[in-house]
Residue, then its C-alpha position, 0 to 999 in steps of 0.5 A: x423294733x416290729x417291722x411287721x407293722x409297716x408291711x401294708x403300709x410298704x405293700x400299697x406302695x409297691x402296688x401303687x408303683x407297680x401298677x403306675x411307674x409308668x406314669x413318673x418315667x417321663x420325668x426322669x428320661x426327660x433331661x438324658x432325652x433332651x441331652x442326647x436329642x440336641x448331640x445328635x442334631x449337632x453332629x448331623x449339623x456338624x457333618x453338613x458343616x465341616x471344618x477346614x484348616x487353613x495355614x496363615x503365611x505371613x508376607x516378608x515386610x510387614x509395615x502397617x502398625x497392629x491396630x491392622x490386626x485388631x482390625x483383622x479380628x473384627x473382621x473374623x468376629x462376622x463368623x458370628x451367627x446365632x441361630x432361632x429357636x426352630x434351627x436350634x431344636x430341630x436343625x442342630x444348629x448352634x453358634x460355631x467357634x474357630x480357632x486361632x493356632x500356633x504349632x512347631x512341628x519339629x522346629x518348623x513353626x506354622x500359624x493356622x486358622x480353623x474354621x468351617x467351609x462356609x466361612x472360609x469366604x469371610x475369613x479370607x477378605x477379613x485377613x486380605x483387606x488389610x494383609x493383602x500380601x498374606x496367604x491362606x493355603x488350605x492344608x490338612x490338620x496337624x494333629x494328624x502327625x502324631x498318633x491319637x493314642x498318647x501318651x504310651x511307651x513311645x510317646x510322652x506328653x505335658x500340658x495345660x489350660x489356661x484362664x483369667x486370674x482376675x474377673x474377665x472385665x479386667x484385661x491383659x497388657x496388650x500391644x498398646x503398652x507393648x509399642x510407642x504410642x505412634x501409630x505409625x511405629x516402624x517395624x524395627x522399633x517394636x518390643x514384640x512378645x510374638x517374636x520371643x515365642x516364634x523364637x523359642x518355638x524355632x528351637x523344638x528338635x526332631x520328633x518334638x510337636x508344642x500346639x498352642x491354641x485360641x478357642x474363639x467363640x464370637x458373642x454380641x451384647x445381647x448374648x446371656x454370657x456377654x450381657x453379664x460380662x458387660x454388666x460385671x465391667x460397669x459393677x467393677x467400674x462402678x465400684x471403683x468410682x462411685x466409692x461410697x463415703x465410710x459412715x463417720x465415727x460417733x463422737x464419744x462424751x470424752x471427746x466432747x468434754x475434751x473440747x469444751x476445756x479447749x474452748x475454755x482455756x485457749x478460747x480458740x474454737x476445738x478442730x472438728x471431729x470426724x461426725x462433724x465433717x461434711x460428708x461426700x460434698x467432692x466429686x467421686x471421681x476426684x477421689x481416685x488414684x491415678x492407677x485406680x483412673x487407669x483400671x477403670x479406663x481399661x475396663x471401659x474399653x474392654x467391654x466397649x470391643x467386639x469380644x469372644x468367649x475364648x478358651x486356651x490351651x497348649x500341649x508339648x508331645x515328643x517321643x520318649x527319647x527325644x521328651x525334654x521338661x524344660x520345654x513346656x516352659x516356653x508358652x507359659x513365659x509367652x503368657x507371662x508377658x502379658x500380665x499385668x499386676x494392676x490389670x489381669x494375667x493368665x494361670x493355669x485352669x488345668x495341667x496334667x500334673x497330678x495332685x498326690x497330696x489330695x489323694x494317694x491312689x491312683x497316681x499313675x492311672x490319673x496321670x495317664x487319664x489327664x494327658x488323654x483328656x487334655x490331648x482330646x480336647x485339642x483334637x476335636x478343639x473342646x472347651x474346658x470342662x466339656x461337655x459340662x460348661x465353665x472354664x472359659x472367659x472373655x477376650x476381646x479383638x484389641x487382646x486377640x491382636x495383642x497375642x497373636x499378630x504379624x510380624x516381618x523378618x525385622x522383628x522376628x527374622x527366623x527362618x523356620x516360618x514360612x513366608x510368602x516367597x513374592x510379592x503379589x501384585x495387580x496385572x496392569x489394566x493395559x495388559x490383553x487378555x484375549 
C-alpha cells in the first residue's frame, strides 16, 4: 500500500496543529486545573480548621436507656454545615466529617471522638446533655503511637473496610431488638454486643494496637446522596406493598372444552379458571407476609432518622514478634452481631488480602501496597476509594447508637476502660464566693 499518497493530506494537518494547539489546550487542562484548584482551597481550609482528638470516658453507673445515645447522635448531627457556591470555589470550603473511634492500644481500650476545633463546643453539649457524668478530655492522636511506615521488618499488619451487604434503605439490627422493649430497662438485664467487643479488645497483649473506625459525614434530605437513599427507600417500600397482580394465564380451548362436558354431565357449573378471577379487588397491603410488613417498617424508619454517610474500617498492627492472626477476628464478630437475615449485615468492601487467583504476579509488592494504603487511610481518616468517590453508605442516629454506646461496669465490668473516678456535681447555690 502507497502511503505517499496521504503525505499532504498528514502534512495540512500538522501544519494546522502546530500553528493552533494552543487553541484546544484549555480543554484538556481544565478537569487536572479544577481538581488540583479545589485540593489546594481544601488544604488552605483544613489549616484555618484543625482537627482535634477527644477522648470519651464514660461515668461508673450508666442508668439511662440507649435511646439517650441516639439522642447523643442527633445532637452530633448539628456538626452539619453545607457550604455556598462562593465558599465552596473560592474559600475551600466543604462539608467536614467526624469520626467516632474505638482503639485498644496494648489491652487498654479508649473510645474517641475526632472533630474539628470549632465544633468541639457542639460535640461537647451534645454528649453533656444527656451524659452529664461523662468526660471529654482533649488528648493527642493515637495513631502517632506506632510508626507511619508499616508494615516493615518489625511490624506486621491486617485489615479492612466494611460495607452494607444490601442497598443502604435496609438497615442492621439495632438496640431495639438487642434489649426489651421497656424504655426503662435496667442496666443488668442488657444483652450488650458493645460489651463483647470491650471484652475482647481487653484481651490485646503488649506491643498489640486494633483501631476501629466510624467515618460519619452528616447529610440533610436535600443533599443529592441523601435525596437518592430516600428515594431508593420509598422504591424498595413501594416494591414490596404496591405488589402488582401477575397478569392472568389465557385460557386455552382444551380447557373451555373441558368445561362445557362438566357442565353437561354434572349439570353443575365448572370452577372458574384463573382468566376469569377478578383481579386486584383486595388491598395491596393485605397481601403481605408479616415478615415482609416488618421489612418495610424498618425502612420507613431508617430513612425517617437523621443519617450520615459513613465509611468503616478497623486495622490490627503488632510487632512481628508479638502479631497473632486470630486477632482480627474480633471486629468481624462485633460486626456479625448486627446482621440480620431479612434486614441488612456488614462485609467486607476491602481487606488486605491479596487475590493470587486473579493474578499471579506480584503478590508480595500487592500484599505491601494494600496494608499501606489501608493504614493511610485510617491516618489522615479517608474514605474508601479516595480521592476517587464510592464505598461509603447510609447509617442513621438510631444505628450509630445501636454500635457504639455507653455502657456501666454492670454490663461490661472490665477494668481496662478508663471511667470518670467522681462523681461530678453542682456547687450548693448557698455556698460564698467571695
Amino acid at each position: 500500500m502507497d502511503f505517499g499518497m496521504y503525505a499532504p493530506v498528514l502534512l495540512i494537518f500538522w501544519d494546522f496543529a502546530n500553528t493552533w494547539w494552543w487553541l484546544f489546550l484549555p480543554f484538556f487542562v481544565f478537569g487536572p486545573f479544577i481538581f488540583l484548584w479545589k485540593e489546594w482551597r481544601n488544604e488552605v481550609f483544613d489549616n484555618q480548621n484543625p482537627y482535634i482528638m477527644l477522648e470519651i470516658r464514660m461515668p461508673q453507673i450508666v442508668e439511662k436507656p440507649i435511646k439517650a445515645m441516639e439522642q447523643v447522635f442527633a445532637g452530633f448531627w448539628q456538626f452539619y454545615d453545607p457550604p455556598n457556591d462562593r465558599e465552596f470555589w473560592f474559600e475551600g470550603q466543604y462539608q467536614k466529617a467526624f469520626s467516632i473511634e474505638i482503639a485498644s492500644i496494648e489491652g487498654q481500650v479508649h473510645f474517641y471522638l475526632r472533630t474539628t476545633d470549632g465544633s468541639r463546643k457542639i460535640m461537647e453539649s451534645a454528649l453533656y446533655a444527656h451524659y452529664p457524668e461523662a468526660e471529654m478530655l482533649l488528648v493527642d492522636d493515637y495513631v502517632n503511637l506506632v510508626p507511619h511506615n508499616i508494615p516493615n521488618k518489625d511490624w506486621k499488619v491486617w485489615g479492612a473496610e466494611y460495607r452494607l451487604d444490601k442497598p443502604s434503605p435496609y438497615p442492621i439490627k439495632t438496640y431495639a431488638q438487642f434489649f426489651e422493649e421497656n424504655p426503662d430497662t435496667r442496666e443488668e438485664k442488657r444483652v450488650d454486643p458493645v460489651s463483647m467487643l470491650v471484652e475482647s479488645l481487653s484481651k490485646i497483649g503488649r506491643g498489640e494496637h486494633l483501631w476501629i473506625q466510624f467515618i460519619l459525614t452528616p447529610y440533610a434530605p436535600q443533599n443529592k446522596e441523601l435525596k437518592e437513599f430516600i428515594d431508593e427507600g420509598h422504591g424498595i417500600v413501594d416494591k414490596l406493598v404496591k405488589r402488582k397482580v401477575p397478569p392472568p394465564k389465557p385460557i386455552t380451548l382444551v380447557q373451555d372444552a373441558s368445561s362445557v362436558f362438566y357442565t353437561l354431565a354434572t349439570g353443575k357449573e365448572a370452577v372458574k379458571q384463573q382468566g376469569e378471577e377478578i383481579q386486584g379487588m383486595t388491598y395491596p397491603e393485605l397481601q403481605m407476609t408479616p415478615g415482609e410488613r416488618d421489612i418495610v417498617k424498618a425502612i420507613e424508619t431508617k430513612i425517617s432518622k437523621q443519617a450520615f454517610v459513613s465509611t468503616m474500617h478497623f486495622l490490627y498492627l503488632a510487632r512481628t514478634e508479638n502479631y497473632f492472626g486470630p486477632a482480627k477476628a474480633l471486629p468481624m464478630t462485633y460486626f456479625n452481631q448486627y446482621s440480620s437475615a431479612n434486614l441488612n449485615f456488614f462485609r467486607p468492601l476491602y481487606t488486605v488480602k491479596v487475590n493470587t487467583i486473579a493474578n499471579f504476579f506480584f503478590d508480595q509488592r500487592r500484599n505491601y501496597l494494600k496494608r499501606r494504603r489501608l493504614l493511610r487511610a485510617m491516618l489522615y481518616r479517608l474514605p474508601p476509594f479516595y480521592p476517587a468517590g464510592g464505598g461509603s453508605f447510609v447509617l442513621n442516629i438510631e444505628e450509630m447508637a445501636s454500635l457504639f454506646h455507653f455502657s456501666g461496669k454492670i454490663t461490661f465490668p472490665s477494668a481496662t476502660v478508663p471511667r470518670v473516678e467522681a462523681k461530678k456535681a453542682e456547687a450548693p447555690q448557698e455556698l460564698p464566693v467571695e
